[in-house]
N, C-alpha and C positions, 0 to 999 in steps of 0.2 A: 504494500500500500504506500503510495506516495506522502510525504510530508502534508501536502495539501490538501488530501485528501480525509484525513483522521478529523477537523472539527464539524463540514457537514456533517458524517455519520455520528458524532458525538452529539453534533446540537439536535439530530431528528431523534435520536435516542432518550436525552433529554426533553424535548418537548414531549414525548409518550409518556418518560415514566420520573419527572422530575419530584423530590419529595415534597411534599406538602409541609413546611416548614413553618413556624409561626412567625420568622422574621423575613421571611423569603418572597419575595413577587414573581409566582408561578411566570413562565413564558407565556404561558398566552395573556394574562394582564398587563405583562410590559409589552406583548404588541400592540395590546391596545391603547398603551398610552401612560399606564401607572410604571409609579418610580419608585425604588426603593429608598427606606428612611435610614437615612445614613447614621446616625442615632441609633438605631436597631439592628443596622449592618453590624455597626462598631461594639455594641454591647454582646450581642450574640459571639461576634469574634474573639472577643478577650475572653466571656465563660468558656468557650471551646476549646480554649488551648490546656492541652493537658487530660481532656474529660470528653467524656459519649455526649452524643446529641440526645439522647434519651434522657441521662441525669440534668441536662441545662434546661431544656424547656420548662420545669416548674417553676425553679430560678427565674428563666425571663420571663414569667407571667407575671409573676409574682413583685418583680423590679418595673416592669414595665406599667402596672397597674399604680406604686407607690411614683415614680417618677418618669411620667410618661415620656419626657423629652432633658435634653440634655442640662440645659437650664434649671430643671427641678432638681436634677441630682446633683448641680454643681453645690445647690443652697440644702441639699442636705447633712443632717451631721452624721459624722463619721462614726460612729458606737452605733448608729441608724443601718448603718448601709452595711459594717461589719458585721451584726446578728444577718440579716440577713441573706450574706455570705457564706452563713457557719454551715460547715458540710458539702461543701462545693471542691475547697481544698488548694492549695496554692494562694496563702491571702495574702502577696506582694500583688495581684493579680486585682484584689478590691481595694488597696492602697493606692494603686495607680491607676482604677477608674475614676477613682474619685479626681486625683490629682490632673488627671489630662480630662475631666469634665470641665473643671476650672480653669483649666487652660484655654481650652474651646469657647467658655465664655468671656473669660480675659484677652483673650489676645484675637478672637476672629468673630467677637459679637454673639455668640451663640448657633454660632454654623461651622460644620466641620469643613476647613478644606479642602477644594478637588485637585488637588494635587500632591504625588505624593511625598515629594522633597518636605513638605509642609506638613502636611499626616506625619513624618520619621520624625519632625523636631519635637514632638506632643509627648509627654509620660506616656510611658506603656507601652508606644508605637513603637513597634519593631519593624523590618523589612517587610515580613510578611503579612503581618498586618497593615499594613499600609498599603502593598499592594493589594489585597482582599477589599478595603474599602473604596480604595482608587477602582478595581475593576465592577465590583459587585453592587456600588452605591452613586458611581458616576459615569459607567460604560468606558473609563480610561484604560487601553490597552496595557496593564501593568500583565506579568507573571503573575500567577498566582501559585504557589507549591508546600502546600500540606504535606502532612504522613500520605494522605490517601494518594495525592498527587504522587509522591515522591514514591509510592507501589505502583502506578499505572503507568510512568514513564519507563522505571526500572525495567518491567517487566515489555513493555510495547517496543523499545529501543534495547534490548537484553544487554542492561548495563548492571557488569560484575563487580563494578569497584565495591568496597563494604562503606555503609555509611559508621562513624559521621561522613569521613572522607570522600564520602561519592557527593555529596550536596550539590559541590557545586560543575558537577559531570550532570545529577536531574537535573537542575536548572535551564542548565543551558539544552537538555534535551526538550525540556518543556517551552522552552522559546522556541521551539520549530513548531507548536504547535498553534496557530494562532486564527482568530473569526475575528475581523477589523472590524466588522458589523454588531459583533453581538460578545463583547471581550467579559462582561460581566455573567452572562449566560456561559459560555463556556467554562470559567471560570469553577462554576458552580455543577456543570455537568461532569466535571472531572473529579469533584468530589464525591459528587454523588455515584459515579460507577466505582472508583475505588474503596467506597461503604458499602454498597450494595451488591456488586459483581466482582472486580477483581479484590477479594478481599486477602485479611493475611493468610487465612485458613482454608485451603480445599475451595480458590477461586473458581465462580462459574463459568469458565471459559465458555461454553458452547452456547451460551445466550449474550456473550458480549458482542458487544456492534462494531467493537475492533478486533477480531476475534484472526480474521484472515491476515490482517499487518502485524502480529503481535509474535514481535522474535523471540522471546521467551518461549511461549508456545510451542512456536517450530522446531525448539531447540531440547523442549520437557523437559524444562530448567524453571518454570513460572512461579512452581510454587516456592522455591529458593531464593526469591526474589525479592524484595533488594536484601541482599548482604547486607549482616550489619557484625564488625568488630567485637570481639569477646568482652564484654565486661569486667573490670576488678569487682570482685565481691563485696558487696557493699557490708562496715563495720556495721556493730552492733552497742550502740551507748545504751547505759542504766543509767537511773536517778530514781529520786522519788516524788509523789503528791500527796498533801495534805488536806486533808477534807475535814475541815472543823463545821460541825453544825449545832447551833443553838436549840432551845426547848419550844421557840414561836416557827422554828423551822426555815430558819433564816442561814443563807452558807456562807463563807468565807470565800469569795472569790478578788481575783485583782485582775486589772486592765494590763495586759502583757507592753515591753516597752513597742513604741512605733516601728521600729526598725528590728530587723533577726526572725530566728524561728514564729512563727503564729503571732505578727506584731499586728500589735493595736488590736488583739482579740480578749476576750473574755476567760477566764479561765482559773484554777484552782493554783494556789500558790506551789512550788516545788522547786528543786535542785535538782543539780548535777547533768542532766540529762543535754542541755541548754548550755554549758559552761560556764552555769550558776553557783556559789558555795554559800547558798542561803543556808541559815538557821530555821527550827522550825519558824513559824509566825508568830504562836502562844506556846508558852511551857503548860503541855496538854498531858495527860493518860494516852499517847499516840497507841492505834489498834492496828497490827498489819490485817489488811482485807484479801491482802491477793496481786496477782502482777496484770499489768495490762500492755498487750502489744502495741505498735504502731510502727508503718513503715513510711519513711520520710523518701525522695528521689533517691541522697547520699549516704543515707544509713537508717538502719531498723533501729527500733525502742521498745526498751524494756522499761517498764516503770512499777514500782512498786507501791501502792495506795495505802495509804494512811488514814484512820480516822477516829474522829475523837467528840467528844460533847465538849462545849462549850460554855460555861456560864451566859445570862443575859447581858450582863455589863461587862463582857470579854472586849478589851483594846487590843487588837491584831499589832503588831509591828510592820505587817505588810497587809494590805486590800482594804476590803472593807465587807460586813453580814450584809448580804442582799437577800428579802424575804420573795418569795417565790410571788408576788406580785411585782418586784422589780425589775425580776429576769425570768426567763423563758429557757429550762435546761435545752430546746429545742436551738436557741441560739448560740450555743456552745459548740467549739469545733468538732470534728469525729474526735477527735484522741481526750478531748476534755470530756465529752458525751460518756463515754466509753471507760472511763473513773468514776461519774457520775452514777451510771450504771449498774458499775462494780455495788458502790455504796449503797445505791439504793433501787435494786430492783423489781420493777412493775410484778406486781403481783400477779399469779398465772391466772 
């Protein structure tokens, strides 16, 4: 199959079987004339990195309802937009929406940029995000190259380098791939065959629409595709948490610092795990509960859970008793949920 010829059979493919997306304007609404909200391009893109489209869409209903447009979320506060992050995962991710919302309103009035030199200068904006909004939110011919991409190029151009190393060999396989007419739609066609058809596992070759150009294939090498480098084993940190709770049923949590692991999140006081050498909070009766996992990108966690009563007039040295009307355990990260848990488990 010729270079030129892989984005019609991509975009007819897509217009058949494009997902139905909540942030998405199907093809045939953008021929009719509707345009994507670049506000919703951008928001959807930052939950996506790192995470299923399955786990975000309740996330963006959810954010989308509380701040429909950019503006709103620039004026919300930060402990706001954090709970509502919690369990999503990666919150340098909701540090920096917030931070390049404000910047969108600070420095371009309350409209994102259609261009992506200018999208790259924003918090959070990264290459790839940048071209994802430049392609998907303004029809700007940028690259666009995902995981999903960076499987569908691998494999269509049976390119063996391993990644990381291979990046910038997809890239540039993905630049032959181009629809002047329709850069945002393709864009989004090539995601969606590499989530839906050529995926990591047991790809459905025989129903892809590039099925006859696809070197991989010819070669029954596809599913080995893309290479990726041996990993070092990622270490294993202990520490522990302390779960102090009062008799009105009030916990001890603290606001984590802004910056480093789970910053600006909510969460139960602890050490060591973090490269913390706190003390407990209160000279307590400390009860061990039990250990709780958690696996970070750079290393797995061991934590050991603590727990103690409290007096009502207990002065913590670190946080502060939040009674179950002030906080919502549902706003707590997985790894704070998951101590929380330990301590106090939903009755069967």
């Amino acid at each position: 199959m010729r270079d030129d010829g892989i984005a019609p059979r991509l975009l007819a493919w897509y217009d058949a079987h494009a997902r139905d997306l909540p942030w998405r304007v199907l093809p045939q609404a953008r021929a009719a004339g509707a345009r994507p909200d670049p506000y919703q391009v951008w928001l959807s893109e930052v939950m996506l990195q790192q995470t299923t489209v399955a786990a975000v869409k309740a996330y963006f209903a959810r954010f989308t309802a509380l701040w429909p447009d950019v503006r709103a979320l620039a004026a919300a506060e930060d402990a706001a937009v954090m709970a509502e992050w919690a369990g999503l995962g990666y919150y340098a991710r909701a540090r920096n929406l917030l931070a390049c919302a404000r910047a969108v309103v600070e420095r371009h009035d309350g409209h994102f940029p259609a261009d992506p030199d200018a999208l790259r200068a924003l918090p959070g904006i990264g290459p790839y995000t940048a071209a994802a909004i430049a392609a998907i939110a303004f029809d700007l011919p940028a690259t666009v190259v995902d995981g999903n991409v960076e499987r569908v190029v691998a494999r269509l151009f049976a390119i063996a380098h391993a990644l990381p190393a291979a990046r910038p060999h997809l890239v540039a396989a993905a630049r032959r791939i181009a629809a002047p007419d329709r850069p945002g739609d393709l864009a989004q066609a090539m995601m969606d065959l590499g989530a839906t058809i050529c995926t990591p596992r047991n790809p459905a070759c025989t129903i892809c629409p590039l099925v006859d150009g696809c070197q991989a294939r010819a070669q029954g090498i596809a599913a080995q595709l893309p290479a990726r480098a041996a990993r070092p084993p990622r270490p294993t940190r202990q520490g522990l948490l302390w779960l102090a709770h009062r008799p009105d049923g009030a916990l001890l949590l603290e606001r984590r610092p802004a910056r480093g692991l789970l910053g600006n999140t909510l969460g139960f006081p602890g050490t060591g795990w973090d490269g913390s050498t706190h003390p407990p909070p209160l000279n307590l009766p400390w009860t061990p509960l039990g250990t709780i996992t958690h696996s970070f990108t750079h290393f797995h966690l061991a934590l050991q859970v603590l727990s103690a009563p409290a007096p009502q007039g207990a002065q913590p040295d670190r946080g502060a008793f939040l009674g179950r009307n002030a906080f919502n355990p549902d706003d707590l990260t997985t790894l704070m949920r998951k101590a929380h848990d330990l301590a106090f488990p939903e009755p069967p």
